[in-house]
C-alpha positions in Angstrom: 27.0 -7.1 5.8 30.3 -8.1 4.0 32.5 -5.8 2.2 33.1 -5.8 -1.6 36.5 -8.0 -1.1 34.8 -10.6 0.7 33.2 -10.8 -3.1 36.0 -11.2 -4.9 36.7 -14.2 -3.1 33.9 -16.0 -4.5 32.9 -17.6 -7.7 29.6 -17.6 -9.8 27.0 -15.0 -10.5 26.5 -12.0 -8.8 23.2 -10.0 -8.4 23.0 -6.3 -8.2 20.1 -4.1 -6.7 19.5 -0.5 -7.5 16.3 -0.3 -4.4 13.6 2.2 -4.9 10.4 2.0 -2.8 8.4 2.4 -5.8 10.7 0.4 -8.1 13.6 -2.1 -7.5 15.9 -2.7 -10.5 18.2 -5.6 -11.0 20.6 -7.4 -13.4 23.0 -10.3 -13.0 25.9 -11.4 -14.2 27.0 -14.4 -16.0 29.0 -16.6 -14.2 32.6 -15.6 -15.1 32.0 -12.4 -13.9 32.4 -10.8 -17.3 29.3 -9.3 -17.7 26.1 -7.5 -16.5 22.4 -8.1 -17.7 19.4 -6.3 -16.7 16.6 -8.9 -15.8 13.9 -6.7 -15.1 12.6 -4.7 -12.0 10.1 -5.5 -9.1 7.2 -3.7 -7.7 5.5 -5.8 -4.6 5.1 -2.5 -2.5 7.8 -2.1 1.0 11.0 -2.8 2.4 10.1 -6.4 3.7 7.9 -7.6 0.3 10.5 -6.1 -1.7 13.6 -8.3 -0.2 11.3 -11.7 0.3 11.0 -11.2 -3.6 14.7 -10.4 -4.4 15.9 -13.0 -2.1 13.9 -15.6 -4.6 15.5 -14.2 -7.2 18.8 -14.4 -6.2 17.8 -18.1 -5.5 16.4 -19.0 -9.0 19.6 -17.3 -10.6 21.8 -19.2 -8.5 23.8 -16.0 -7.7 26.4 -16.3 -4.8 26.6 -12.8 -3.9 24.5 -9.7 -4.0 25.8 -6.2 -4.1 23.1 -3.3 -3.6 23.4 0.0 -4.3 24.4 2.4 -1.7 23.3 6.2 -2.9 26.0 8.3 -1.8 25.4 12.5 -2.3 28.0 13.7 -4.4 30.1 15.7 -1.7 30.0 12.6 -0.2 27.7 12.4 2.5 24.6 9.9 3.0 21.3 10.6 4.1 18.2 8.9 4.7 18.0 7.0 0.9 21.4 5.5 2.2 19.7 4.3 5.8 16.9 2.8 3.7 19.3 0.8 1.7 21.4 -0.5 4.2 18.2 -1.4 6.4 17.1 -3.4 3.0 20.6 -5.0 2.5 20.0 -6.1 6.1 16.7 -7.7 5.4 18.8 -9.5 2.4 21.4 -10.9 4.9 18.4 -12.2 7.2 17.2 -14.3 4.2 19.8 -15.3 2.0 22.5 -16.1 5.6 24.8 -18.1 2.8 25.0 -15.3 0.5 27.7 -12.4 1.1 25.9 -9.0 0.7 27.7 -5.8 0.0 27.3 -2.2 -0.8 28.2 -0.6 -4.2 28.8 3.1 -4.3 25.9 3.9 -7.3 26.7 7.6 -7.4 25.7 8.8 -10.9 24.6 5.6 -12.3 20.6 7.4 -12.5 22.5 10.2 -14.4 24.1 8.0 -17.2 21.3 5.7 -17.5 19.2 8.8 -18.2 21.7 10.0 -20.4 22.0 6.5 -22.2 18.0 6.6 -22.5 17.8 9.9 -23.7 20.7 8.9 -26.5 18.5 6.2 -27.4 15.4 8.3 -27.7 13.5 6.2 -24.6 10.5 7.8 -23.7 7.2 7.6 -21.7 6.2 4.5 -19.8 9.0 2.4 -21.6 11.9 4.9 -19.4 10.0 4.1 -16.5 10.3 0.5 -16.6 13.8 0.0 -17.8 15.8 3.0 -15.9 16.1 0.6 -12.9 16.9 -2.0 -14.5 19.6 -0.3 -16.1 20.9 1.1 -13.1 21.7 -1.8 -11.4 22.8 -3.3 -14.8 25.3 0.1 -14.6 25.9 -0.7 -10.3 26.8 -4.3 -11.0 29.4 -3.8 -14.0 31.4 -0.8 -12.0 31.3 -4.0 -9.4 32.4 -6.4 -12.1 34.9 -3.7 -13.1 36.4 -3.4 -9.5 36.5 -6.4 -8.9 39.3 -7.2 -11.5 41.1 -4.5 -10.2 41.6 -5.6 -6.9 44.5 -8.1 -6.0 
């Protein structure tokens, strides 16, 4: 597992992950880093299925670097949600040994992607299928965001 600095120090896209068992979310960024786009979600059913399928992704998008969400409790604290992403970051390492993986901090991102949906009057089915996506679209710009920041 690398660290978000070891990020910085490459170039081209980046994928992001917001990892659910049911769902996983992701979004990419273009290749100057300036911007996150959702690109849909996947739903193959586990752990192993689930990184075999993000692993192709990150392939066909020609990203350089992943960044998964880590789900961190708001007093700070991790519990078992944040075991099961790291254990699926792992699997990411094991199959993509060129790209750098790191974790991303996604505390609140659910809560203002719901808050986005509800301001745009998404309901039903449709918020089902696009709150992950727009998480990690949400984890991957606070990345993006960082990342400028840093020296």
């Amino acid at each position: 597992m690398h660290e978000l600095k070891d990020i910085k120090n490459t170039a081209g896209k980046i994928l992001s992950v917001d990892f659910g068992d049911a769902r996983t979310g992701l979004a990419v960024s273009d290749a100057t880093r300036f911007l996150a786009s959702g690109i849909g979600t996947i739903s193959v059913g586990g752990i192993v299925k689930t990184a075999d399928r993000t692993a192709e992704i990150a392939r066909e998008q020609g990203a350089v670097a992943i960044v998964v969400g880590l789900p961190v409790n708001m007093d700070g604290t991790q519990g078992f949600r944040a075991d099961r992403c790291r254990e699926f970051a792992e699997l990411l390492c094991e199959r993509l040994p060129d790209v750098p993986v790191a974790m991303m901090d996604e505390r609140m991102t659910t809560m203002v992607a719901s808050r986005y949906l509800n301001e745009t009057n998404t309901r039903g089915k449709k918020r089902k299928g696009v709150i992950d996506t727009l998480s990690a679209e949400i984890i991957l710009q606070n990345t993006l965001d960082r990342l400028k920041m840093m020296p």
